[in-house]
C-alpha positions in Angstrom: 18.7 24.0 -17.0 16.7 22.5 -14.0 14.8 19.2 -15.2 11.4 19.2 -15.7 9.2 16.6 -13.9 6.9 13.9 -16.6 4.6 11.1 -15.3 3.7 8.7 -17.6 1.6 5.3 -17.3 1.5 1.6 -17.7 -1.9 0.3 -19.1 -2.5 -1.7 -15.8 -2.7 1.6 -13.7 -3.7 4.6 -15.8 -6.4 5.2 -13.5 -4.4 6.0 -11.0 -1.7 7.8 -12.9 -4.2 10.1 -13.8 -5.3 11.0 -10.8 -1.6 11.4 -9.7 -0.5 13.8 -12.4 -3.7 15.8 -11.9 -3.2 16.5 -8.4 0.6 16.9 -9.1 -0.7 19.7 -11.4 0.6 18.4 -15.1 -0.9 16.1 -17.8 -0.1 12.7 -18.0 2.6 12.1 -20.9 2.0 10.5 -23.8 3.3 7.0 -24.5 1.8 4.0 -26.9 2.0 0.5 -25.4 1.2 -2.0 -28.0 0.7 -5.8 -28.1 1.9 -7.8 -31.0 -0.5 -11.2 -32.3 1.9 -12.9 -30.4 1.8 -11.5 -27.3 5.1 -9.1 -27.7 5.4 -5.8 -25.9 6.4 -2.5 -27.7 6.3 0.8 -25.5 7.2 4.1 -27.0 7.3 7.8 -25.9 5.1 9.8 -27.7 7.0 13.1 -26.4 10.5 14.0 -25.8 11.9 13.4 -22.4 15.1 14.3 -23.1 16.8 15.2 -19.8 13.3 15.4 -17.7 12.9 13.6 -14.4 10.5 10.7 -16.0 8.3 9.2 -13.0 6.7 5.9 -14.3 3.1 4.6 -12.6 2.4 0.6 -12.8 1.6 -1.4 -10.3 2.9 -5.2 -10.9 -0.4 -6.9 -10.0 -0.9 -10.3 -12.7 -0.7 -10.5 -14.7 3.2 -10.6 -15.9 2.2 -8.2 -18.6 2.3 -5.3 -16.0 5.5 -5.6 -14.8 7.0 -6.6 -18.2 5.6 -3.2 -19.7 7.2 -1.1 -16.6 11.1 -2.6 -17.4 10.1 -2.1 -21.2 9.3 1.9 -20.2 12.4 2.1 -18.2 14.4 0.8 -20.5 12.8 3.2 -23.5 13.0 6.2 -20.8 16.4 5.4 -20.3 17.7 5.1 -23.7 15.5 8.3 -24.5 17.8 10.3 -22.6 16.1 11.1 -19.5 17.6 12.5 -16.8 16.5 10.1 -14.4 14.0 7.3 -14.3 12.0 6.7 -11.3 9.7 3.3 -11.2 6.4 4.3 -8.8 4.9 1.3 -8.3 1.9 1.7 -5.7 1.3 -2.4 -5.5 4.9 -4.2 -5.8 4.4 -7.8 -7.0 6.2 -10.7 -6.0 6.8 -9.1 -2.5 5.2 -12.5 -0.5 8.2 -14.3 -2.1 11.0 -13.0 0.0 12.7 -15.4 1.4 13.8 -19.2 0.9 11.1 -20.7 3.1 11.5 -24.3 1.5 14.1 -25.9 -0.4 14.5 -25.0 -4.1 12.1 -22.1 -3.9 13.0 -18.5 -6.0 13.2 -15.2 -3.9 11.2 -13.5 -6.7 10.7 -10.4 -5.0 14.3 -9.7 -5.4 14.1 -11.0 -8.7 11.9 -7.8 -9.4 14.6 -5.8 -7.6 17.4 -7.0 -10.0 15.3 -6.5 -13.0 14.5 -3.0 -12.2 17.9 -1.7 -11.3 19.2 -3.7 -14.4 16.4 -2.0 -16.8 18.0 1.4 -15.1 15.4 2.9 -13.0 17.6 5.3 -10.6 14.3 5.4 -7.6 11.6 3.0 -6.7 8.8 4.9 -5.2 6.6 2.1 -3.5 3.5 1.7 -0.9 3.7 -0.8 1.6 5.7 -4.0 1.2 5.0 -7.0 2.4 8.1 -7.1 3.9 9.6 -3.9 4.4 13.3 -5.6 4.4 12.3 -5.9 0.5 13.8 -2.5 0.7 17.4 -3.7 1.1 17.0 -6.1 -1.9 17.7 -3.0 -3.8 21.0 -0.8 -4.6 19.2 2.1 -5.4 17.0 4.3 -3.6 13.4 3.5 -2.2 10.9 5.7 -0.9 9.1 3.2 0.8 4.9 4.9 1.5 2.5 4.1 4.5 -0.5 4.0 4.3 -1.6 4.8 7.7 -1.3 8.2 6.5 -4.5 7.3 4.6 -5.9 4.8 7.1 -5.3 7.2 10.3 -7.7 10.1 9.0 -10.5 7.7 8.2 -10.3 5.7 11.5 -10.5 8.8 13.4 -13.9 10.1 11.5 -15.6 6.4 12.3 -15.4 8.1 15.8 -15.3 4.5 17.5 -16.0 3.9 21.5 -14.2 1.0 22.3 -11.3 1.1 19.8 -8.9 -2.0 19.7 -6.5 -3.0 16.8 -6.2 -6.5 15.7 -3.2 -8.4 13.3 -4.9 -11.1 10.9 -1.3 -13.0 11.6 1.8 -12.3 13.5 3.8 -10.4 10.6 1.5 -7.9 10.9 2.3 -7.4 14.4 4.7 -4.6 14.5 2.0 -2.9 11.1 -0.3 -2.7 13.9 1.5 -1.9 17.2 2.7 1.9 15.6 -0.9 2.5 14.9 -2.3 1.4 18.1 0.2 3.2 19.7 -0.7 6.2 17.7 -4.6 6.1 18.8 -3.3 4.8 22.5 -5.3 1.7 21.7 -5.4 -1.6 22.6 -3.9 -4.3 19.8 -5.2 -8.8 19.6 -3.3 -10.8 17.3 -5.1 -13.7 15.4 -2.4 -16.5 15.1 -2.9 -18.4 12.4 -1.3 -21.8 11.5 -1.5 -22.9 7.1 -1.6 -26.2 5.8 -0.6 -24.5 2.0 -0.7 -21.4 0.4 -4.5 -19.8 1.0 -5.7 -22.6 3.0 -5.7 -22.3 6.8 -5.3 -24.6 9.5 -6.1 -23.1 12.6 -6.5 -19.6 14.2 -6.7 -18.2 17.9 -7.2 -15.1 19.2 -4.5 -13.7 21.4 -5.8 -10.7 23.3 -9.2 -9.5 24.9 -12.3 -8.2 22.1 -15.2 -8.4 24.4 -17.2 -5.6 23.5 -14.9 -4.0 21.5 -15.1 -2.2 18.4 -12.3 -4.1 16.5 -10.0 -2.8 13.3 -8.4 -5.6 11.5 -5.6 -4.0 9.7 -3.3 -6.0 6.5 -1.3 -5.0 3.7 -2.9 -7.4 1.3 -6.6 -9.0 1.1 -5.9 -12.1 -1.7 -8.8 -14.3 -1.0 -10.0 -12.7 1.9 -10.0 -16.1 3.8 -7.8 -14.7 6.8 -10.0 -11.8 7.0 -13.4 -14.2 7.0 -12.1 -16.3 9.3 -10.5 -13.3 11.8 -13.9 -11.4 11.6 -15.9 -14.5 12.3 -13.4 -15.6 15.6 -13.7 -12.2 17.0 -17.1 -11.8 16.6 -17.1 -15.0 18.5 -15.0 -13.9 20.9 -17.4 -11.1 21.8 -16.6 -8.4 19.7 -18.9 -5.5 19.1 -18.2 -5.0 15.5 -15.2 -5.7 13.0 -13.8 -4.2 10.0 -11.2 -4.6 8.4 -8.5 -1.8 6.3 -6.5 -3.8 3.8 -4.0 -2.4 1.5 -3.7 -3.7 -1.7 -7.2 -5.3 -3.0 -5.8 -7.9 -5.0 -8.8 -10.0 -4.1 -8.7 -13.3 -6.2 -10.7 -16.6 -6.1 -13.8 -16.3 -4.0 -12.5 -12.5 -2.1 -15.3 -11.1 -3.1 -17.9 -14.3 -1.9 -15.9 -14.4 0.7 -16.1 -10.7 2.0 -19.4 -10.8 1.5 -20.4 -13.7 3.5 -18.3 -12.1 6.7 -19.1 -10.8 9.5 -17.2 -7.9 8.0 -19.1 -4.6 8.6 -16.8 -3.0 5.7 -13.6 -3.7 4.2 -11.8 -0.7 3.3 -8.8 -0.7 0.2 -6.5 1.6 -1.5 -6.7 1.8 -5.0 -3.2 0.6 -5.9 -5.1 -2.0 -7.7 -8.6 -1.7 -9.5 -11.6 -3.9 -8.2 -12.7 -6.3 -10.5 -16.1 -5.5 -9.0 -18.3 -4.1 -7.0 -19.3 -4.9 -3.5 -21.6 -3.1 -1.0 -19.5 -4.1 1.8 -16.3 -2.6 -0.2 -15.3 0.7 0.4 -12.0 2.3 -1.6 -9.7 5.5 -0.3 -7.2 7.0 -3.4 -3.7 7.2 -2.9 -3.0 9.8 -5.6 -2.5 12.5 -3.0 -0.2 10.9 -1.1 1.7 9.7 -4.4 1.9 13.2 -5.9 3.2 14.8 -2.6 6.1 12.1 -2.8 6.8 12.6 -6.3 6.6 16.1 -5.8 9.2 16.1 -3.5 11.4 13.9 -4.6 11.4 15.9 -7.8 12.3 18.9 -5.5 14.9 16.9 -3.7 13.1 17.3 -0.7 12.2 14.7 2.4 9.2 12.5 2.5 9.7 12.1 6.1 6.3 14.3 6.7 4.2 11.6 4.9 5.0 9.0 8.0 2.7 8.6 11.1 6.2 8.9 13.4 6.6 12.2 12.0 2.1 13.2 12.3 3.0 12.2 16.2 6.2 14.0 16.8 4.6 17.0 15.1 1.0 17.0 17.2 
C-alpha cells in the first residue's frame, strides 16, 4: 500500500502548520503536547500513523521548549510505526553557532543535527541556514529552501528605478550576488567589524548608493542593530531609499525600537517565526506555499529543484 502523507505540529508553530496542511490539501493531525508542574514534556499522537509518511512543523526559535517538543515528536512518530519521519523546521536554531570561533566554544548547530538524526527523523526539510554548510553536519537528507523564491516576486511588484542590492555583512555576500545577478543589479556590501555578540564596532560601505533605491537583504533580523546602522550609513551615503527583506524575524531586545527608529522604509519577514508585535514599518510574506510544494514533493519522491531561483532563471 502506498503511504499516506500526515502533517502534524509543535505548539511553537501551529500557525504555520496550518496554513501548510491547508494548502497541501489535508487536515492538520491530531497530537496533545502537554507540560507537567515541573516543566516535563509529553507528546502523543492522537491518530494512528502507522506506516504514513509523518512530516513534523516546529521551528526551534527559544525557547528550548521548541526544539525539545520536535525530538519528543520524532521520537513518538518513530516508535508509532511510521513509515518515515521527516523534521520541517522553517527557522533552524542554533545555526549562528557553527563553528569553533574561540577556544572552548560548542558547535551547537551540529549539536541539533546529532540530536535529530539520533531521535530518528529520516529528512530535514529546512529554510535558509545561516550557514548553508550546516547541511553537511547531517547524515541524512536536507532539503535545504530559499527564500528568494518568496523575496524575488515581491521585489519585482515594488517596481524600483534604480535598483541596487546591499549585504548588511560579508557572509551575506554570496546571499546577495545570486539575486543581484538574477535582477542584473548592482550589489554594496556594509562591512562590519563587532566588539561582542550584538554590539558593533564599526561599519563602511563598500560600493556606490548614490541615488539609488537600495534592498538590504539577511537571513536573520535579531536586534535589528545591523539593519539600523546599514539603513542609516547608506542613507548617508546618498541613498534614495532603503529597505530591508530579512528572513527569520526573530527580533529580540529593542528589534522592534530599533526598526522603528530607522531610516528603514519597510522591513519585510517570513513567517517562520511569529511577531511578538506589531509594527507599521513591518511587513510579513507566508511561507506555507512554498513549504507544502516541498512537502508535496518529497512525499511524491519528486525534485525540489523548481523551487530555486537557479532553476526560475534557467527556465525564463
Amino acid at each position: 500500500m502506498q503511504p499516506s502523507a500526515k502533517i502534524f505540529s509543535g505548539t511553537g508553530s501551529q500557525y504555520l502548520a496550518e496554513k501548510i496542511a491547508q494548502k497541501f490539501g489535508i487536515p492538520l493531525g491530531k497530537v496533545t503536547i502537554q507540560k507537567f508542574s515541573d516543566g516535563e514534556i509529553q507528546t502523543v499522537f492522537q491518530e494512528s500513523i502507522r506506516g504514513d509518511m509523518v512530516f513534523l512543523v516546529q521551528s526551534t526559535f527559544s525557547p528550548s521548549d521548541n526544539l525539545m517538543e520536535l525530538l519528543l515528536m520524532i521520537d513518538a512518530a518513530r516508535r508509532a510505526s511510521a513509515y518515515k519521519v521527516i523534521a520541517v523546521i522553517p527557522y533552524y536554531g542554533y545555526a549562528r553557532q557553527d563553528r569553533k570561533d574561540k577556544p572552548r566554544v560548542a558547535i551547537g548547530s551540529k549539536l541539533v543535527a546529532n540530536m535529530l538524526t539520533a531521535a530518528g527523523a529520516n529528512r530535514v526539510v529546512t529554510m535558509d541556514l545561516h550557514a548553508p554548510q550546516i547541511q553537511g553536519y547531517f547524515d541524512i537528507p536536507v532539503d535545504h529552501l530559499d527564500s528568494s523564491a518568496i523575496f524575488i516576486p515581491y521585489i519585482e511588484q515594488l517596481k524600483l528605478e534604480n535598483l541596487t542590492f546591499a549585504a548588511p555583512d560579508v557572509g551575506s555576500a554570496n546571499r546577495i550576488r545570486e539575486i543581484a545577478s538574477y535582477f542584473e543589479a548592482e550589489m554594496v556590501i556594509c562591512d562590519k567589524h563587532r566588539k561582542r555578540a550584538n554590539e558593533i564596532a564599526s561599519m563602511v560601505v563598500i560600493g556606490d548608493v548614490a541615488g539609488r533605491d537600495v534592498v538590504l537583504i539577511d537571513d536573520i533580523c535579531d536586534t535589528g542593530g545591523t539593519l539600523a546602522k546599514s539603513a542609516g550609513l547608506l542613507k548617508d551615503k546618498g541613498a534614495r531609499s532603503v529597505r530591508a527583506l530579512c528572513t527569520h524575524p526573530v527580533l529580540s531586545g529593542k528589534a522592534y525600537e530599533n526598526i522603528e527608529n530607522s531610516v528603514l522604509e519597510e522591513l519585510v519577514v517570513c513567517d517562520t517565526i511569529p511577531l511578538k508585535q506589531e509594527s507599521s514599518k513591518i511587513k510579513v510574506l507566508s511561507v506555507a506555499d512554498l513549504f507544502a510544494i516541498a512537502i508535496r514533493n518529497a512525499f511524491e519522491n519528486r525534485s525540489i529543484n523548481s523551487l530555486f531561483i537557479h532553476s526560475q532563471r534557467r527556465n525564463s
